[in-house]
Backbone bond lengths (Angstrom), bond angles and torsions (degrees), N, CA, C in turn:
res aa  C-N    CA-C-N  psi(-1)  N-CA   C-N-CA  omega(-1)  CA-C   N-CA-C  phi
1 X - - - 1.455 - - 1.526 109.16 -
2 X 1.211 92.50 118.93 2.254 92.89 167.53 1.116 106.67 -74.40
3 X 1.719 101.46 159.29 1.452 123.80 179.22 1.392 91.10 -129.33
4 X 1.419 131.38 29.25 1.076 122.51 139.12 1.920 127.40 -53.36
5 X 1.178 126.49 116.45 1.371 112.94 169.30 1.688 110.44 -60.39
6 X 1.719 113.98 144.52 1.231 117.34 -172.85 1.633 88.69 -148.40
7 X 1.487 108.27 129.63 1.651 96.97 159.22 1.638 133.55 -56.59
8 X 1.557 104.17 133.27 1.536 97.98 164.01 1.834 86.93 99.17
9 X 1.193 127.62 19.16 1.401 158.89 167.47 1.416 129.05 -122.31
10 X 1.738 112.97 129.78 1.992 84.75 -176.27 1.366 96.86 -69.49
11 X 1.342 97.36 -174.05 1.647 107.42 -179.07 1.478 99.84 176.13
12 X 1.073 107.95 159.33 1.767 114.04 -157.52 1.818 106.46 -39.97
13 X 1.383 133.48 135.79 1.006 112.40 166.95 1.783 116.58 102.02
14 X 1.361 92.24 -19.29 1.711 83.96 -161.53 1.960 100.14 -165.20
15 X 1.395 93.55 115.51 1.891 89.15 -170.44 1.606 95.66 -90.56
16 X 0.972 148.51 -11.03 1.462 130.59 143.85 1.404 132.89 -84.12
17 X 1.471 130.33 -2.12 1.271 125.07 152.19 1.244 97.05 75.50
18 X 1.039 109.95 75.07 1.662 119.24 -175.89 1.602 83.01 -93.73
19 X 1.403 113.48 164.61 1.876 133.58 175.87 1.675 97.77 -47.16
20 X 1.415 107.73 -73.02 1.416 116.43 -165.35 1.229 109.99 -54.42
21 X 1.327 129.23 -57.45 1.432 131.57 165.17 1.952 112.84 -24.56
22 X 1.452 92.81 -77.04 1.301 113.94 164.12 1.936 107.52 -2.28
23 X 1.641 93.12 -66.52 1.333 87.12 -124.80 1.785 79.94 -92.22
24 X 1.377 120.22 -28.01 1.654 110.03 160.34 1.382 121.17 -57.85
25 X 1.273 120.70 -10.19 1.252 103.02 174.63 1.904 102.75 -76.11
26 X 1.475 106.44 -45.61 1.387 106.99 -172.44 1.370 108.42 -63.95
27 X 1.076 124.79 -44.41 1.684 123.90 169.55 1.125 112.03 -47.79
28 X 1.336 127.25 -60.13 1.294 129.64 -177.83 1.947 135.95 -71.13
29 X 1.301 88.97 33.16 1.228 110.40 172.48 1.599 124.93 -112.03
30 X 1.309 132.59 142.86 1.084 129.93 -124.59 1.568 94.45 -73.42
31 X 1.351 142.07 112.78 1.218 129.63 136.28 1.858 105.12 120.31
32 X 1.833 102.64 -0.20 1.667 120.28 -175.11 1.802 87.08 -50.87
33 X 1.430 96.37 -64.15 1.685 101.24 -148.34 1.888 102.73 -59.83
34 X 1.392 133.20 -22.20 1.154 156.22 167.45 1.703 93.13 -33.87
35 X 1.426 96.95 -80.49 1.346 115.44 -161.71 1.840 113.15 -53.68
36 X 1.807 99.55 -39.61 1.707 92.89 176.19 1.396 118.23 -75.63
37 X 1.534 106.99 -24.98 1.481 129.38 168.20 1.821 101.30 -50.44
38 X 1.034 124.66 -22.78 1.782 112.49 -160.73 1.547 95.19 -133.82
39 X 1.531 135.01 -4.81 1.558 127.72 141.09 1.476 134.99 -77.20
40 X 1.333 110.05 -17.74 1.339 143.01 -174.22 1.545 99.80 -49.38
41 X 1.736 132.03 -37.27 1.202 116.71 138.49 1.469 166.15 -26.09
42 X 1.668 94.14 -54.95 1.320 103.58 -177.02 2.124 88.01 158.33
43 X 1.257 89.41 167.51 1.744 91.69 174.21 1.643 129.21 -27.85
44 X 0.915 140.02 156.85 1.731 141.51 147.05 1.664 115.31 -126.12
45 X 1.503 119.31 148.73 1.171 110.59 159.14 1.393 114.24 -77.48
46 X 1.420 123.75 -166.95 1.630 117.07 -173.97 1.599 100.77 -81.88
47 X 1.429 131.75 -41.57 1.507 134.06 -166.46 2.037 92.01 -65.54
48 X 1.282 94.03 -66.22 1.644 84.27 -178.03 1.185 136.06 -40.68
49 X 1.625 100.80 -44.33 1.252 102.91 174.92 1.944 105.17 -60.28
50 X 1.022 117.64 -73.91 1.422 131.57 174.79 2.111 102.21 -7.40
51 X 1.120 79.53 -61.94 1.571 89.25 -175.67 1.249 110.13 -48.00
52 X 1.967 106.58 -61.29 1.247 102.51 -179.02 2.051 129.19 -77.93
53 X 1.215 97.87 38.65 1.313 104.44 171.76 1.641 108.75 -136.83
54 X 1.534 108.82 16.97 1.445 122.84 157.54 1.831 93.00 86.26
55 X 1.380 102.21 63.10 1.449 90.44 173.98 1.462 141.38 52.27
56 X 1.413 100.61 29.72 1.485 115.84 -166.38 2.261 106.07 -61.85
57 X 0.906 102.43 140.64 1.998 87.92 177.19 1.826 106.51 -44.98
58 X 0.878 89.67 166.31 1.531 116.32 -178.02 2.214 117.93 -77.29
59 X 1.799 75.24 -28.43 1.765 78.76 -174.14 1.669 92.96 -110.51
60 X 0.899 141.01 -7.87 1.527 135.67 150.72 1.673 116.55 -61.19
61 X 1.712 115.64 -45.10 1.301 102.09 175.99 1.362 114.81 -95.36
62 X 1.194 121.54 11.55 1.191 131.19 140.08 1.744 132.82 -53.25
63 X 1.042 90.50 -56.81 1.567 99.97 165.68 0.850 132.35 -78.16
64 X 1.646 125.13 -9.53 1.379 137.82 166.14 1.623 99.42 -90.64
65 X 0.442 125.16 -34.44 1.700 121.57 -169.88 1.682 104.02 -94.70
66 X 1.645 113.78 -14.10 2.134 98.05 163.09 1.867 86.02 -91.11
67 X 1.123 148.94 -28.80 1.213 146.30 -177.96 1.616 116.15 -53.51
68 X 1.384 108.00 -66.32 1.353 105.22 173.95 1.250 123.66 -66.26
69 X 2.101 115.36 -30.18 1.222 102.72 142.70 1.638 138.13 -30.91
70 X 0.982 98.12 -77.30 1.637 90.26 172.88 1.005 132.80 -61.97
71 X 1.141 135.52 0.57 1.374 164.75 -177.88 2.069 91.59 -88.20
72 X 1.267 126.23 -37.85 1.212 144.16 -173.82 1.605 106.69 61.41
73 X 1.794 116.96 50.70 1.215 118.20 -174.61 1.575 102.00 -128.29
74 X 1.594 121.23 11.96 1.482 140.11 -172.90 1.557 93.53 -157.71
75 X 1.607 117.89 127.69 0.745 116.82 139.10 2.097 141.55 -114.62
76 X 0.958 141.63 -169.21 1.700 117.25 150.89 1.251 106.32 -103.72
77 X 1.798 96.38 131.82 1.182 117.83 171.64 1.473 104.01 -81.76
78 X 1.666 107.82 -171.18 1.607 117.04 164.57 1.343 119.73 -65.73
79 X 1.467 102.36 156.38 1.758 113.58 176.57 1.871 98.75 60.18
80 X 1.211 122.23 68.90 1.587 130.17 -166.28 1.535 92.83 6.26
81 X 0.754 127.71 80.41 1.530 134.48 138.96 1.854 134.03 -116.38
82 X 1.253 107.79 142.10 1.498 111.24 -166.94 1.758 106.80 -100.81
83 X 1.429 96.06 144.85 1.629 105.30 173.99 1.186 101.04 -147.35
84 X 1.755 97.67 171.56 1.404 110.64 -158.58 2.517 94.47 -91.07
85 X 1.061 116.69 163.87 0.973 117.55 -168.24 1.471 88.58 -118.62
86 X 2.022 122.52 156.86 1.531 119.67 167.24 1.426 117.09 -34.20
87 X 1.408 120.40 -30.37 1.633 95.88 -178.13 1.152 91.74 -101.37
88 X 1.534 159.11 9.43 1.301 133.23 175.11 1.779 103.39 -97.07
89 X 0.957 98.17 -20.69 1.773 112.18 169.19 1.207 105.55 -53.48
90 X 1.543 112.19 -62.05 1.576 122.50 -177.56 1.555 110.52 -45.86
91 X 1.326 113.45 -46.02 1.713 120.34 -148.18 1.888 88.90 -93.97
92 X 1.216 118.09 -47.84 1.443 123.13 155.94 1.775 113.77 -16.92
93 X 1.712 111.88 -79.61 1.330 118.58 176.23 1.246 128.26 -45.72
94 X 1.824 106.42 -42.97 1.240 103.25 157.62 1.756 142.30 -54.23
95 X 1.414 106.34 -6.07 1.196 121.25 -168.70 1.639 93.41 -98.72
96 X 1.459 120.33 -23.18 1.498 94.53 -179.75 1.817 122.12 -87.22
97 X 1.479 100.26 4.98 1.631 114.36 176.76 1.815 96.47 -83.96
98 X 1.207 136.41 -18.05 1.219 155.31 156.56 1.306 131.91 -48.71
99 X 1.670 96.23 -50.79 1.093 118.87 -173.77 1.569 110.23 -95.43
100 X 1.546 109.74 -32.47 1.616 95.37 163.29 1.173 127.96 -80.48
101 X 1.414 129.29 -21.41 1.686 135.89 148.01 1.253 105.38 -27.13
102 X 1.502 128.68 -59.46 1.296 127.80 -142.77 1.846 108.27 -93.87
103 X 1.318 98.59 -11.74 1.643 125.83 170.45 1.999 97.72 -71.29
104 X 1.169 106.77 -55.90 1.205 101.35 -172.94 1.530 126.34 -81.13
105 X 1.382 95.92 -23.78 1.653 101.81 162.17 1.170 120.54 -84.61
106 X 1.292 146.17 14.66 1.410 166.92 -138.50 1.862 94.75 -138.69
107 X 1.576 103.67 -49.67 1.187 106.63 175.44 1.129 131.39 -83.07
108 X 1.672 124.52 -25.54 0.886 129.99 174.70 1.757 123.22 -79.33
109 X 1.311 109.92 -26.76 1.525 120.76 152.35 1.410 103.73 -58.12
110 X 0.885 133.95 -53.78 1.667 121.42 -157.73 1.793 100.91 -80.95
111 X 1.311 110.80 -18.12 1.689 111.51 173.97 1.740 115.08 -81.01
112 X 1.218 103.00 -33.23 1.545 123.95 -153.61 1.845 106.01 -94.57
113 X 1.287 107.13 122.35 1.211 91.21 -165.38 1.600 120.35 -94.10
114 X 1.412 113.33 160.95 1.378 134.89 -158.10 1.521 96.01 -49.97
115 X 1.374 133.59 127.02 1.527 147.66 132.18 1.475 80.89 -35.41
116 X 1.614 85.99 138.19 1.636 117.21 143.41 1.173 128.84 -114.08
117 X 1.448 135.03 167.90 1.614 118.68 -148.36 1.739 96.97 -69.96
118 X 1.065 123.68 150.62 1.819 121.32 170.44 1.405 82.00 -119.22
């Protein structure tokens, strides 16, 4: 049995497995969004990738990468290398509307000055 989350499945949060549910549960696992975050380029082998997610263990991105496999949002490319598939592309792009939010709130803390205790 997978513990992949799949819609129309329970899955953390939600005993009918609605899409959205679904798909936070798979996001929301330690280091998923990391991994589409660092294919979102173009291919990786497994060490590179590993590296480029700051040394994450070997059997964690392991398990994230047969997960999003089945998930069909990672697939293996040639020469053991991993890429992102049309829907991991999709869920990828969405991460850079994320990622410029988080650019600007990054900035706006560093402009905005420090609360003191009330």
């Amino acid at each position: 049995m997978s513990s992949t989350p799949k819609p129309g499945h329970r899955v953390r949060g939600s005993a009918t497995g609605r899409p959205l549910m679904a798909a936070l549960d798979l996001f929301g696992r330690r280091w998923t969004l990391r991994v589409l975050w660092e294919l979102r380029h173009g291919p990786l082998g497994f060490r590179a990738l590993q590296q480029e997610c700051d040394g994450m263990s070997s059997s964690v991105l392991r398990q994230r990468l047969l997960e999003l496999q089945e998930a069909r949002l990672v697939e293996r490319g040639s020469v053991e290398s991993y890429c992102l598939t049309a829907l991991g592309r999709e869920a990828s792009e969405e991460l850079i509307g994320l990622h410029t939010w988080a650019e600007r709130w990054a900035a706006e803390l560093d402009t905005a000055p420090a609360d003191d205790d009330k």
